[in-house]
N, C-alpha and C positions, 0 to 999 in steps of 0.2 A: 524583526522577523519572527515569525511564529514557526514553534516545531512539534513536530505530532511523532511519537512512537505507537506503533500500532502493533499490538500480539494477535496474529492469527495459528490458528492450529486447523493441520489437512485433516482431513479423514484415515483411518488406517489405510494403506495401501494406495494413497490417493497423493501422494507429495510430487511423485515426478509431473501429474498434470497440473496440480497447483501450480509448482514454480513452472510450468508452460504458459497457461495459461499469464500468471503474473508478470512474467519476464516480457511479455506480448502488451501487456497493460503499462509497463514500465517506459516502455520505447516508444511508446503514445505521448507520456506524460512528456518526455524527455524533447520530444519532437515536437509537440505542438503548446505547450507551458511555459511559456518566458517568466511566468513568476514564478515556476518553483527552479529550486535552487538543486534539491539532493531529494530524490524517491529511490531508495534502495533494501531492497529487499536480503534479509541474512535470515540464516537456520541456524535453530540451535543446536548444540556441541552435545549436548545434555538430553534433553528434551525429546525426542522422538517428536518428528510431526510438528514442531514447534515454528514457527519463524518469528523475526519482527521487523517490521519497516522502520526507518525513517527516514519523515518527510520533511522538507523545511522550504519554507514560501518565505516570499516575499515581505507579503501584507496579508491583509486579510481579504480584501479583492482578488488577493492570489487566490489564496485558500478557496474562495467561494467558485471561483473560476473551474475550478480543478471538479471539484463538488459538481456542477454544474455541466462539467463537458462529458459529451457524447460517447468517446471512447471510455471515460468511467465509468458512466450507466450504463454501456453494453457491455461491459465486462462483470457487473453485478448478479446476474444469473449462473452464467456460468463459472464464478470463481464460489458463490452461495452453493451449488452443486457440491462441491469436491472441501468448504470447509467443515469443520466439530465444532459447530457454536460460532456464536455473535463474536467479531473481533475485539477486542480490548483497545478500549481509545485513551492514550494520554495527550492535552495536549499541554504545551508549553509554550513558556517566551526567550528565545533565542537571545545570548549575552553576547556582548562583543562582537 
């Protein structure tokens, strides 16, 4: 399985439309993604403005799948609106 943590940060005053807007994006994944396993979105404690995803697929056909659908390229304008900067991509290989 491959897993991706991803650091996005809102814009000041802009967090209640991000997680709208994400929460929307989420229920897509969740609904039409048989390879992903876990897209879940958390805010930081700390942080102001901070969140981090993680995602965990299947394979990598998952992953590319996810990449490739519909409801995540028309969520890329408007989630690009309301972030501070380019997300932070880790990704990884799922143990066990």
């Amino acid at each position: 399985m491959i897993a991706i943590i991803a650091t996005l940060r809102a814009k000041p005053d802009k967090g209640e439309e991000f997680e709208r807007l994400f929460t929307q994006l989420a229920a897509q994944v969740r609904a039409n993604e048989s390879g992903n396993v876990i897209y879940q979105l958390s805010r930081s404690r700390t942080e102001p403005n901070t969140y981090k995803v993680l995602e965990i697929y299947r394979d990598e056909a998952a992953l590319e799948a996810h990449r490739a659908s519909e409801h995540f390229r028309s969520a890329g304008p408007g989630l690009g609106g309301v972030l501070d900067g380019r997300p932070e991509i880790e990704m990884l290989d799922a143990i066990g």
